[in-house]
N, C-alpha and C positions, 0 to 999 in steps of 0.2 A: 781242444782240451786233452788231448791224447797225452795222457801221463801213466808213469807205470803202476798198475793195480797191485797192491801190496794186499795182504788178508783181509782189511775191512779200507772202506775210503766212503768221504764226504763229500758233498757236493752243497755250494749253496745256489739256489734260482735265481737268476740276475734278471730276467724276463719269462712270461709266463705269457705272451701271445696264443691265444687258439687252444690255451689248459688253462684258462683261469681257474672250473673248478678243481682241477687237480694237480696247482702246484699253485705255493706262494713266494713269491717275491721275498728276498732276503730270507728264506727259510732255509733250514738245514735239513738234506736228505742223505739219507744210509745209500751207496752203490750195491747193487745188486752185480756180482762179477761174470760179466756174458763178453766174452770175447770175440765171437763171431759179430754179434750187435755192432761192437764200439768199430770196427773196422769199417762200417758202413756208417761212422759218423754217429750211431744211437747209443743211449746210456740207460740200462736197465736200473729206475729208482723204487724207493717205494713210496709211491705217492701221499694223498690224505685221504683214499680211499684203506688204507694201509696195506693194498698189494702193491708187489712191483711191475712195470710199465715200463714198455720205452717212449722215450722223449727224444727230440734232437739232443746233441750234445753243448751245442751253442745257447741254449739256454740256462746254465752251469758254469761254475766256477770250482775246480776244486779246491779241496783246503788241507793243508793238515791239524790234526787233532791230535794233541798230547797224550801219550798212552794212558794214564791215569783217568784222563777223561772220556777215551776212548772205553776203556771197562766201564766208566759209568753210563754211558750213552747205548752199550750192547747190553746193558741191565734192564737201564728204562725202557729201549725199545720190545725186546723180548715179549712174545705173548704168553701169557699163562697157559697153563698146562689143564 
């Protein structure tokens, strides 16, 4: 999955073996950007526990997301203050 990390990137779960409860299948995750990780094959997301984790990277697909949607998606996710 080794693609270039731009300021925010998605990832959707294509297999969830050995994480079922912390990842879903056809779901969309926010990258979390760890560079050291991805070179050893792992991808820092934020899982449904809502911190971020590493996972294999084979588990993953990324995607791109339309800027427009992209602001709305770093809205929703956002925690309150």
């Amino acid at each position: 999955m080794r693609t270039p990390v731009g300021k925010s990137e998605y990832v959707i779960c294509v297999k969830n073996e050995g994480y079922r409860v912390s990842l879903v299948v056809r779901k969309l995750y926010k990258v979390v950007p760890d560079p050291e990780s991805r070179k050893r094959g792992l991808i820092r997301v934020i899982d449904e526990s809502g911190e971020d984790y590493l996972f294999p990277e084979q588990l993953f697909v990324p995607v791109r997301i339309p800027k427009d949607a992209e602001r709305i998606l770093a809205r929703t996710t956002e925690l309150p203050a």
